[in-house]
C-alpha positions as CSV (number, residue, x, y, z in Angstrom):
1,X,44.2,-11.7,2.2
2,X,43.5,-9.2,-0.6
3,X,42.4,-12.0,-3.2
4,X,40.6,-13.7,-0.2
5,X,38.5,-10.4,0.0
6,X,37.7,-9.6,-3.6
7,X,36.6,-13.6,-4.1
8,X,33.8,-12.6,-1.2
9,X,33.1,-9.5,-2.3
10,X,32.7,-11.0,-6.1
11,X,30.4,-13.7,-4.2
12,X,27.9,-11.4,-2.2
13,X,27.8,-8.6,-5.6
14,X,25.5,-10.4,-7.3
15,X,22.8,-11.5,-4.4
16,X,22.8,-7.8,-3.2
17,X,22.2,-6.3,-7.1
18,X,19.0,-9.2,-6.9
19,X,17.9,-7.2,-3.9
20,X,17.8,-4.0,-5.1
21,X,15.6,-4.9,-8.2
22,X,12.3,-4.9,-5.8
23,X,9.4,-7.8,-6.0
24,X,7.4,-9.0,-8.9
25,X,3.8,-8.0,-8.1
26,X,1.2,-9.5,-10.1
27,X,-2.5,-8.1,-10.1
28,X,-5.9,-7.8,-12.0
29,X,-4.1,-9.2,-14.7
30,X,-1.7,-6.8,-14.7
31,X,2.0,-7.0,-13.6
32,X,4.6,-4.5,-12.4
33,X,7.7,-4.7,-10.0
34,X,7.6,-3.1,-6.3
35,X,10.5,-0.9,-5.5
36,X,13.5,-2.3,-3.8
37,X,12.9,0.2,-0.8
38,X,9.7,-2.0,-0.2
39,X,10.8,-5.0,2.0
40,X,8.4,-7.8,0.9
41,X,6.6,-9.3,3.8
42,X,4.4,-12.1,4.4
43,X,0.8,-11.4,3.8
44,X,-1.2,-10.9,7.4
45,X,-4.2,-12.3,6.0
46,X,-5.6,-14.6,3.7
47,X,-7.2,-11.9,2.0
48,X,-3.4,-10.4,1.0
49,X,-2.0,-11.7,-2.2
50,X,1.0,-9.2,-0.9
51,X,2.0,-7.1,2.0
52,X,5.2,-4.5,1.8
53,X,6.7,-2.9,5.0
54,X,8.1,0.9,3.7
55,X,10.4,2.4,6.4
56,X,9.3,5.3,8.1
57,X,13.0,6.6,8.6
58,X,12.2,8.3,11.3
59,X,12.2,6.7,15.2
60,X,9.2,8.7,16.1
61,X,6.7,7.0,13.3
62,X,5.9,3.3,12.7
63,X,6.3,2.4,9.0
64,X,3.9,2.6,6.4
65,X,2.5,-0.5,4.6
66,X,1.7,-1.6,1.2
67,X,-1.5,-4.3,1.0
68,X,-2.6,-6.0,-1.9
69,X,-5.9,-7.8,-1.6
70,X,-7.5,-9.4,-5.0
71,X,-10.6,-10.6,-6.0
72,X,-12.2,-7.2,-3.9
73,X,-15.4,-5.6,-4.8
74,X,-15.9,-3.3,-7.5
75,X,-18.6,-1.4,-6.3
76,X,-16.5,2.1,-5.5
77,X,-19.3,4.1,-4.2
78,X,-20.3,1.3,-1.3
79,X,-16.1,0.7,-0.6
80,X,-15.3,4.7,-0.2
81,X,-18.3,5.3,1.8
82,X,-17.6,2.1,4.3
83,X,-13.8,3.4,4.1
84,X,-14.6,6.9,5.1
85,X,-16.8,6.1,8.1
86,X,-13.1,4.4,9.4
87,X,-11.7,7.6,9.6
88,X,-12.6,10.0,12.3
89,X,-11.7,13.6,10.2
90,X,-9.3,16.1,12.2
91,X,-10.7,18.7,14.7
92,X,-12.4,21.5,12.1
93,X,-13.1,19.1,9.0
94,X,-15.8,16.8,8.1
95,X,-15.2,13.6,6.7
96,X,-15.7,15.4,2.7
97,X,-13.4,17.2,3.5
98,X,-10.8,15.0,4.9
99,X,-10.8,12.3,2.1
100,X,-10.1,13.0,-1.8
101,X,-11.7,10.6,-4.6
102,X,-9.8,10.7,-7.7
103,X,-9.3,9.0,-10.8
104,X,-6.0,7.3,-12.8
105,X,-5.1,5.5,-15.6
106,X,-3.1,2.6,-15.5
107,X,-3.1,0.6,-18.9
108,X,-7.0,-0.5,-19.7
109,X,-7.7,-0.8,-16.3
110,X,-10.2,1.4,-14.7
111,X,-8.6,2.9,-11.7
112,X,-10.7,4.9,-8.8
113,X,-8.7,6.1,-5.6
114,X,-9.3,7.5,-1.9
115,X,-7.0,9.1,0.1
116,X,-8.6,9.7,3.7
117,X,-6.7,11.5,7.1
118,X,-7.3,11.4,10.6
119,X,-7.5,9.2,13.2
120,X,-7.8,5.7,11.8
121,X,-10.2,3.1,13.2
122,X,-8.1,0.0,12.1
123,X,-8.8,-2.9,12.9
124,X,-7.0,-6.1,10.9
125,X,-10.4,-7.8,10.0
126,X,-12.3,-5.2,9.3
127,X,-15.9,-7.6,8.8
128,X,-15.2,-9.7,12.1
129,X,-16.7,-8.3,15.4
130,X,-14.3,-9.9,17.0
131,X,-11.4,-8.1,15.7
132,X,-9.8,-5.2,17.9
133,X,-9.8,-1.8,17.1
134,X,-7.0,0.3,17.2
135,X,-7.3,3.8,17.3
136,X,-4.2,5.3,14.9
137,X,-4.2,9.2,15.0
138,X,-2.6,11.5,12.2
139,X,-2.5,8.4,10.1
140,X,-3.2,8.3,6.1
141,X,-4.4,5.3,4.1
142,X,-4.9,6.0,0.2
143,X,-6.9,2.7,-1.7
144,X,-6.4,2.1,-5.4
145,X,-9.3,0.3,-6.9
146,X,-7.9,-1.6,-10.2
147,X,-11.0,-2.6,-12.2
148,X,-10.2,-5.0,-15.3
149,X,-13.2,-6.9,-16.7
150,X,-12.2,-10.2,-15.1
151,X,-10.7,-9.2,-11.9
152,X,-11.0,-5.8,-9.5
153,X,-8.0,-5.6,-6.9
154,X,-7.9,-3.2,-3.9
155,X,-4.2,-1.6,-3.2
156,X,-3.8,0.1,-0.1
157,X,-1.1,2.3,1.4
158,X,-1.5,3.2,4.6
159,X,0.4,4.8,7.8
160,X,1.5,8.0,9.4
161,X,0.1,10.9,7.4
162,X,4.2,12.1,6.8
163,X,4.7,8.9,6.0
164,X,2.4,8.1,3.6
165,X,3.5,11.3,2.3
166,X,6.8,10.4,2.2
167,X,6.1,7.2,0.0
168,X,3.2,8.8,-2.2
169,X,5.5,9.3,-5.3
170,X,7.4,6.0,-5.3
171,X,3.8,4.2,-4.4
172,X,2.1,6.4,-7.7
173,X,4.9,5.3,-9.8
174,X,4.6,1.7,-9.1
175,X,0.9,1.5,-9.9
176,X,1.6,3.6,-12.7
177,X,4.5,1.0,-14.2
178,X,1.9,-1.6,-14.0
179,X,0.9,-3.3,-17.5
């Protein structure tokens, strides 16, 4: 029974330690692994080269989500402002003050980010009119811009403001591994 155990165990060891490695993300020209925590998901959208579902942990908060979406625009002023207006700022602060633009290096790339709060006008196809919106309150979405000369990609994490939070470090570290 003992041998019997240890041959199973010997056969599941290695597909679990392939699990834990995370999924090969490739981008802009650039390429980096997710971490393992990120379950790997298929993309809602044809626009999605890659969708990751990060566990919230906690039964009172959906999960957050990792998007990928290549071949975006690169024209940051025009995406932060249109990003902004989908964010309806909390009670007290105006929308300057409830979104943060910031810069980042990641290899040659030039990298532009927003972080916006509030109550989130989502809606799953943002250009289609026929797309429902959702009204998500407390949430958080940061965007990445990745500019490289032949490529820009768009990498958004989004969800609950806590989190969001919550992931932040891991999701910083992963676009900073990228090369």
């Amino acid at each position: 029974m003992f041998a019997r155990s240890v041959a199973c165990l010997l056969l599941i060891a290695p597909f679990a330690l392939a699990e834990d490695k995370g999924t090969p993300v490739k981008l802009s020209g650039l390429a980096g692994t997710a971490p393992a925590s990120w379950k790997s998901e298929k993309p809602a959208n044809r626009l999605r080269s890659f969708q990751f579902k990060l566990a919230s942990g906690d039964k009172d908060y959906t999960d957050a989500e990792v998007a990928v979406f290549p071949e975006s625009s690169p024209d940051n002023a025009k995406n932060f402002e249109r990003w902004k207006t989908t964010f309806v700022p909390p009670d007290g602060m105006t929308a300057e003050d409830a979104s943060k633009v910031g810069k980042m290096e990641i290899g040659k790339a030039k990298v532009a980010t927003l972080d916006a709060i509030g109550t989130w006008k989502y809606k799953e196809r943002p250009q289609d009119p026929k797309s429902k919106e959702m009204l998500l309150a407390d949430y958080r979405a940061i965007w990445v811009v990745i500019e490289l000369p032949d490529e820009t990609t768009h990498v958004r994490l989004s969800g609950p403001g806590v989190i969001v939070e919550k992931h932040k470090k891991d999701f910083e570290a992963f676009l900073k591994s990228l090369k």
